[in-house]
C-alpha positions in Angstrom: -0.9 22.1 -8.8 0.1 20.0 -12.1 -2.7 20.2 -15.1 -3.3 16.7 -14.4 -4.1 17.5 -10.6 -6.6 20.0 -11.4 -8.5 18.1 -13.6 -8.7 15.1 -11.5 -10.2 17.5 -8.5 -12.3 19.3 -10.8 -14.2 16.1 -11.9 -14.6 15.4 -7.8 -15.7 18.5 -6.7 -18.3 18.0 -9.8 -19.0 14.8 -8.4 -20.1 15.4 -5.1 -22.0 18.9 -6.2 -23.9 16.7 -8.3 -24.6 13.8 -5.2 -27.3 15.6 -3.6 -27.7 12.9 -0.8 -24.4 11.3 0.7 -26.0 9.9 3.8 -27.2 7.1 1.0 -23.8 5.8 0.9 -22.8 5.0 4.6 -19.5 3.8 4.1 -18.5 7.5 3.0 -20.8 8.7 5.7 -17.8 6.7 8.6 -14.4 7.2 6.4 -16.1 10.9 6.7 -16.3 11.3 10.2 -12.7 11.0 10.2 -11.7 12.9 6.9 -13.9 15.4 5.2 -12.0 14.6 2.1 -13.9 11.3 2.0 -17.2 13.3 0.9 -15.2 13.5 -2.5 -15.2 9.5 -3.7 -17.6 8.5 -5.5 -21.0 7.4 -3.5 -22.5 5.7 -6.7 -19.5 3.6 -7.1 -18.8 2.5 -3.5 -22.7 1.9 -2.4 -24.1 0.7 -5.6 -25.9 -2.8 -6.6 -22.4 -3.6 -8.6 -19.9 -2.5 -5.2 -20.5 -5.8 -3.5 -18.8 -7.6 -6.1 -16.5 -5.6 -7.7 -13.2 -4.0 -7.5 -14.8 -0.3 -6.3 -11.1 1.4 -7.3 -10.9 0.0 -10.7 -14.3 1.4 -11.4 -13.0 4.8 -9.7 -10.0 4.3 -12.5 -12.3 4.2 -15.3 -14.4 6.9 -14.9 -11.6 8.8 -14.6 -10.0 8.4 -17.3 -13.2 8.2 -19.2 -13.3 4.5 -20.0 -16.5 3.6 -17.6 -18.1 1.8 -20.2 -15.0 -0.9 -19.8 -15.8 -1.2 -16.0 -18.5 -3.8 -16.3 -16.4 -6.5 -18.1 -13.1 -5.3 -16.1 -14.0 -5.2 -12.8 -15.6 -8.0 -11.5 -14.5 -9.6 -7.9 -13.3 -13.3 -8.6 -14.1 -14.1 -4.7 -16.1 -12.0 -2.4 -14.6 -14.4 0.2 -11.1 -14.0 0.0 -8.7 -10.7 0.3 -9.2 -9.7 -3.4 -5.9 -10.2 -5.6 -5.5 -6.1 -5.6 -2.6 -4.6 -4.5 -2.3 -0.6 -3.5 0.7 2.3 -3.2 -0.3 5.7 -1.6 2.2 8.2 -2.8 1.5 12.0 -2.3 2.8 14.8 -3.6 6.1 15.0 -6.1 7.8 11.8 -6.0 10.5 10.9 -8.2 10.8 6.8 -8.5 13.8 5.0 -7.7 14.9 1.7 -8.8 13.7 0.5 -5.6 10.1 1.1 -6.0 10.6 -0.6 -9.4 11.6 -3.4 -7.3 8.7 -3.4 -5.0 5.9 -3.0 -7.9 8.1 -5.5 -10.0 7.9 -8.1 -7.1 4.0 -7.3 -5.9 3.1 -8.4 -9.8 5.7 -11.2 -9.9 4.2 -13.0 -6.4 0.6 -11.9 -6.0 -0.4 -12.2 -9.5 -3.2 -9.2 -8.7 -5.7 -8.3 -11.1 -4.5 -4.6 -10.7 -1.7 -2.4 -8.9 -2.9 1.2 -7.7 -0.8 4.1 -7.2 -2.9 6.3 -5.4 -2.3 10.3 -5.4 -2.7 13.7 -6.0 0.5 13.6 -8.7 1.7 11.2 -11.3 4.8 9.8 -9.9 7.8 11.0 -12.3 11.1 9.6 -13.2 12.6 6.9 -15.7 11.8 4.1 -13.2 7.9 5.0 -13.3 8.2 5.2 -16.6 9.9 1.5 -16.6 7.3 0.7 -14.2 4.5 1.8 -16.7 6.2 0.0 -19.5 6.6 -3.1 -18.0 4.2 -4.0 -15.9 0.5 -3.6 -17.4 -1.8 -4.0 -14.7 -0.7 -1.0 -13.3 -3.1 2.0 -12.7 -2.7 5.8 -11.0 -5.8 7.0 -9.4 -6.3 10.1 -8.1 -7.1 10.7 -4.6 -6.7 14.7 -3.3 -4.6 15.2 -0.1 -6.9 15.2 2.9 -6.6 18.5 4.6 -6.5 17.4 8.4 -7.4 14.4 10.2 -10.7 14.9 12.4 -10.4 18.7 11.9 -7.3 18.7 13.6 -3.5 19.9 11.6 -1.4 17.2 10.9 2.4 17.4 11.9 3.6 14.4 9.8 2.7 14.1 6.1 2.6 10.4 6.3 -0.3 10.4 8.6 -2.5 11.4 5.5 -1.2 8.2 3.5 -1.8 6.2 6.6 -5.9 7.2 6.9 -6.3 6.9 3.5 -4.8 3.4 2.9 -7.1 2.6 5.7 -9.9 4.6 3.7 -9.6 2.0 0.8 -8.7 -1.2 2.1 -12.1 -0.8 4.3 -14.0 0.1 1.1 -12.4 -2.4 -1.1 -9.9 -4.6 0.4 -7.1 -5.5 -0.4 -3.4 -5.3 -0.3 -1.6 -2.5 1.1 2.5 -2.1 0.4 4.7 0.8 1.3 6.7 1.7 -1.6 9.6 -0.1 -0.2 7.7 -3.3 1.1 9.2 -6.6 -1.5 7.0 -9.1 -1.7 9.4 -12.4 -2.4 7.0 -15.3 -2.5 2.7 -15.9 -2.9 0.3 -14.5 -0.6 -2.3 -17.0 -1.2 -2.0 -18.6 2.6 -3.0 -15.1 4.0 -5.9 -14.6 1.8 -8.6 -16.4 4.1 -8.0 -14.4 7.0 -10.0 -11.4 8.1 -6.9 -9.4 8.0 -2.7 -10.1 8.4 -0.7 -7.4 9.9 2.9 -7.9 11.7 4.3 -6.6 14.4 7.5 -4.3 13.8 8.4 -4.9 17.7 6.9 -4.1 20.5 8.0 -0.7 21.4 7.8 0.8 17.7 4.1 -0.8 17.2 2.3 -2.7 14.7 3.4 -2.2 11.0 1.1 -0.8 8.6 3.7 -1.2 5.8 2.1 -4.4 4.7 -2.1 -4.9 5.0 -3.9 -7.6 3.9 -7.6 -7.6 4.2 -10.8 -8.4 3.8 -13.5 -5.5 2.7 -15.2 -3.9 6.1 -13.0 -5.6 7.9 -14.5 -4.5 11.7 -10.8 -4.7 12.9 -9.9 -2.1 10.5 -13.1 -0.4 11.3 -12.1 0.2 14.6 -8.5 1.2 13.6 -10.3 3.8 11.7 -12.2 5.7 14.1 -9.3 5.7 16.5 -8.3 8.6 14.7 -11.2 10.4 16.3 -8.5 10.6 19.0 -5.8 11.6 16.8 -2.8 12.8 18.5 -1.0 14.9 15.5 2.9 14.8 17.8 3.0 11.7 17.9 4.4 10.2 15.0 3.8 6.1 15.7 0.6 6.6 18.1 -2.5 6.4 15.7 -1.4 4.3 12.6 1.2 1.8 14.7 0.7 1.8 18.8 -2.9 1.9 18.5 -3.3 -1.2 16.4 -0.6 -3.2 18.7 -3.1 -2.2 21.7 -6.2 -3.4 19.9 -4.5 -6.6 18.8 -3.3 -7.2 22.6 -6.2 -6.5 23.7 -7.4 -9.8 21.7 -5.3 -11.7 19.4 -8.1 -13.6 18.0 -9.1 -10.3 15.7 -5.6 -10.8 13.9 -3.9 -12.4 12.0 -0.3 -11.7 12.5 3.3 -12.6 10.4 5.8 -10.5 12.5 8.8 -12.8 11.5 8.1 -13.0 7.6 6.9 -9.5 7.1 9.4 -7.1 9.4 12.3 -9.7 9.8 15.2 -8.2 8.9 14.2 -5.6 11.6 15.1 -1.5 11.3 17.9 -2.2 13.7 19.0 -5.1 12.0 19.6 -4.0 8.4 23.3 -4.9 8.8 21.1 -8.6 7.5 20.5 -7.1 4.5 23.0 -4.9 3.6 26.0 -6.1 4.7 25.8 -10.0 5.4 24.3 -12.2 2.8 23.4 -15.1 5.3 19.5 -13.8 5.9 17.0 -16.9 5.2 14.4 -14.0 3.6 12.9 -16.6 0.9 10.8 -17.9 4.0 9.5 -14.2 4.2 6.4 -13.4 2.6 7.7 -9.9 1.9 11.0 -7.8 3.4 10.8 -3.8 4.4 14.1 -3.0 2.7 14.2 0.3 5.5 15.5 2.7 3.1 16.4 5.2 5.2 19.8 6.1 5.8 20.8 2.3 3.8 23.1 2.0 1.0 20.0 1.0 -1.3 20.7 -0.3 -4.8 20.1 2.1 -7.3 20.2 0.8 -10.6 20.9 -2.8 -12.0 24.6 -2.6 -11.7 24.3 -2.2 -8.2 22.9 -6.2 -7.9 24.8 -7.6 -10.6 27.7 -9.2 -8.6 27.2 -8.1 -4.8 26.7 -10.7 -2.3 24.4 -8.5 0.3 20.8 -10.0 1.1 19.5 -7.2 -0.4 21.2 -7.6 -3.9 19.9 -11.2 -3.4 16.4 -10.6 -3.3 16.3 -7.8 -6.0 18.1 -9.6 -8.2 15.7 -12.2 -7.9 12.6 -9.4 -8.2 14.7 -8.7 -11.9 16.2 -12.1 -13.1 15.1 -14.8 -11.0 18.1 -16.9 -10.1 20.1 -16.6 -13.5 22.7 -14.2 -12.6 25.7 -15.5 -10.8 26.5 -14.3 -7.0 30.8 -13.1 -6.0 31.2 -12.1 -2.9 31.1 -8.6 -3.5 29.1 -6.8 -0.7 27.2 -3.4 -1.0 27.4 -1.9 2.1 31.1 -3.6 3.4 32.1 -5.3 6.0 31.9 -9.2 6.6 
């Protein structure tokens, strides 16, 4: 465990040894029926006369990085109506940034305006593009969150299952919007902001994608998501966090808000539309998965200077906007 690590759990084991009563907070008391781990955030931040309206995980930030004296004039909720402006990355353990993640932060600053951008784990994310990420885009803050140990007592099989509870844990608390750290936001949110909650659909046999959530705070549909994972089934790696929600939202529509097309459009099985044709209409997306796995992903600047690929056209416009010129190159060959 990095020096960093251990000081951030010391301060939260101090934290709830010090709460004498959590059953005053009853927010931590339900994320806790799921996750012990929950017992560790802070009940005098999330249930206090300020939570209501303010931004819970900036206050979190502060305090620990010892600046909670800023909190009160930093942050303040501009609507308690709307899905706040606050946009979240759950990353555990060592991760190196690529340039892709660059992109991704780069273009959820560029399109949502948010007030801040959390990276949420147990370790600083490392690498020169976290460092570029740090030196370029302000508003973005790491908060420590320890890895859960097991998911309703029961041994998880899939490491991602832990990011999947706890972006759940603080878009309930907070709300908010969730990325994966290879989601690209390429034009405003502000349409979705009314809604109780906008999730899309990556196709029907795969499940609904938790890639991309926008919600309200409490939102009961995410409530429900939640304590689904009293029935977790630790084998199955789409069941819980992306065939569950697709049953709940068939069950009825009205509880959703969903954006399929513009959110998972190119599909997994279609990234030949993004890395080898250059013919995709994305900028009527309000973000594209760039499905990194097993993809010829850009990796630096060079890679997007000339190619002709969807994907060099959207990160190029993350970088430059429209001022560099386009060949016919493509990244990943073919026609």
């Amino acid at each position: 465990m990095s020096e960093i690590a251990e000081t951030f759990r010391d301060y939260s084991v101090k934290a709830q040894q010090q709460w004498k009563e959590p059953s005053f907070c009853p927010v931590i008391d339900f994320l806790a029926t799921i996750d012990a781990s929950a017992r560790l955030y802070d009940p005098d931040l999330i249930c206090d006369d300020m939570a209501p309206t303010s931004d819970i995980v900036c206050r979190m930030h502060f305090r620990q990085v010892g600046l909670e004296h800023l909190a009160n004039s930093t942050c303040t909720l501009t609507s308690s109506q709307q899905v706040p402006k606050v946009v979240y990355f759950v990353i555990f353990g060592t991760y190196i940034f690529k340039f892709w993640h660059y992109i991704a932060i780069m273009a959820a600053h560029k399109n949502i305006s948010p007030s801040a951008v959390y990276v949420i784990g147990d370790q600083h994310p490392q690498g020169t593009w976290w460092h570029r990420v740090l030196r370029d885009i302000h508003v973005v803050r790491f908060v420590y969150r320890e890895l859960p140990e097991n998911i309703s007592g029961i041994e998880v099989r899939f490491r991602h299952h832990l990011s999947d509870i706890v972006r759940l844990q603080i878009l309930y608390m907070n709300g908010g919007i969730y990325l994966d750290a290879d989601m690209v936001v390429v034009r405003d949110l502000e349409p979705l902001l009314d809604y109780d909650i906008t999730l899309g659909m990556v196709e029907n046999g795969t499940g609904m994608g938790n890639a991309f959530i926008a919600t309200k705070r409490g939102s009961a549909f995410l409530r429900e998501w939640y304590t689904e994972y009293s029935r977790y089934q630790r084998d199955k790696f789409y069941f819980n966090s992306l065939q569950v929600p697709r049953n709940m939202y068939f069950k009825d529509p009205s509880r959703v808000h969903i954006e399929s097309e513009r959110l998972y459009r190119p599909n997994w099985f279609e990234a030949d539309l993004l890395y080898k044709r250059s013919d995709y209409p994305w900028r009527s997306n309000f973000a594209v998965h760039v499905w990194t796995n097993g993809n010829p992903v850009p990796r630096s600047p060079d890679d997007i200077q000339e190619a002709n690929s969807t994907i060099a056209q959207i990160f190029r416009q993350v970088m430059y906007g429209d001022s560099i010129p386009r060949t016919r190159k493509l990244l990943g060959g073919g026609g």
